[in-house]
N, C-alpha and C positions, 0 to 999 in steps of 0.2 A: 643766512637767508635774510634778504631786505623784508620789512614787512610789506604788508599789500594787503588787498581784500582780504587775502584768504588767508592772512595770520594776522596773528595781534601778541603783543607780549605786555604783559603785564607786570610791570617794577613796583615791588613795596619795599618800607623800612619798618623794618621788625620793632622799631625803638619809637617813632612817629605814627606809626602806621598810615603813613601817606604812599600813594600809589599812582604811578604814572604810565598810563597807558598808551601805547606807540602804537602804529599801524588799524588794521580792520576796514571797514567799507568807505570810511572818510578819509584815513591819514592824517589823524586829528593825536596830539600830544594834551593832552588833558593830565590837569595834577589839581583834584580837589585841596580844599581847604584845611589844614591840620584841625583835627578834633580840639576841643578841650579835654584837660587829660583826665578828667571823669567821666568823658564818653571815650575811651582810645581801646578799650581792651575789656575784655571777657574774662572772667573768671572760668581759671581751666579745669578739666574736670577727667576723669580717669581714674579709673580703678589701681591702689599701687599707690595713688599719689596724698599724703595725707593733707588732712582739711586745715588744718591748721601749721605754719601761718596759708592764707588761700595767697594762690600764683595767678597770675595774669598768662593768658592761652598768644603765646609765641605763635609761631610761623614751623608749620615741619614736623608737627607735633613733639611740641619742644613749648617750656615754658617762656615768660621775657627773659627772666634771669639764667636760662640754659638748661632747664632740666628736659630734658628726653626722655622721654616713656612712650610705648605703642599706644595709639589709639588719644592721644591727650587732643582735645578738644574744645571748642567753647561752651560755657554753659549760658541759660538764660539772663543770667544776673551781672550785671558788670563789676569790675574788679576796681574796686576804690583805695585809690595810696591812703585818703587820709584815714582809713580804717584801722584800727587797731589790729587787727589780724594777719592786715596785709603784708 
């Protein structure tokens, strides 16, 4: 289906998290700016999943590094590489 008004698709990368959105009421191709990578990701959160080292919240609920579990999510605090736990 081509986009148009009445659809929009939204492209992200899981690794980046940049996201480029096609179609909608403009037909506008828009790709914000890459984060710095202390603002790119949330700390993910889920029961099942231990706290330590803390995971950064993927895409699919599924962690960056690939872990899958129901219900994994972001939490409020973001996920810092240069953290010792991370």
């Amino acid at each position: 289906m081509d986009p148009n008004e009445w659809a929009e698709e939204i492209w992200s990368c899981s690794w980046c998290c940049a996201a480029t959105h096609v179609g909608g009421e403009w037909f506008k191709i828009s790709r914000p700016p890459y984060a710095p990578v202390d603002r790119r990701w949330e700390t993910a959160l889920t029961e099942g999943l231990p706290p330590d080292p803390a995971h950064a919240c993927g895409f699919f609920e599924n962690t960056l590094c690939g872990i899958g579990l129901p219900g994994i999510g972001p939490s409020d605090y973001l996920w810092l590489p240069e953290r010792l736990n991370a």
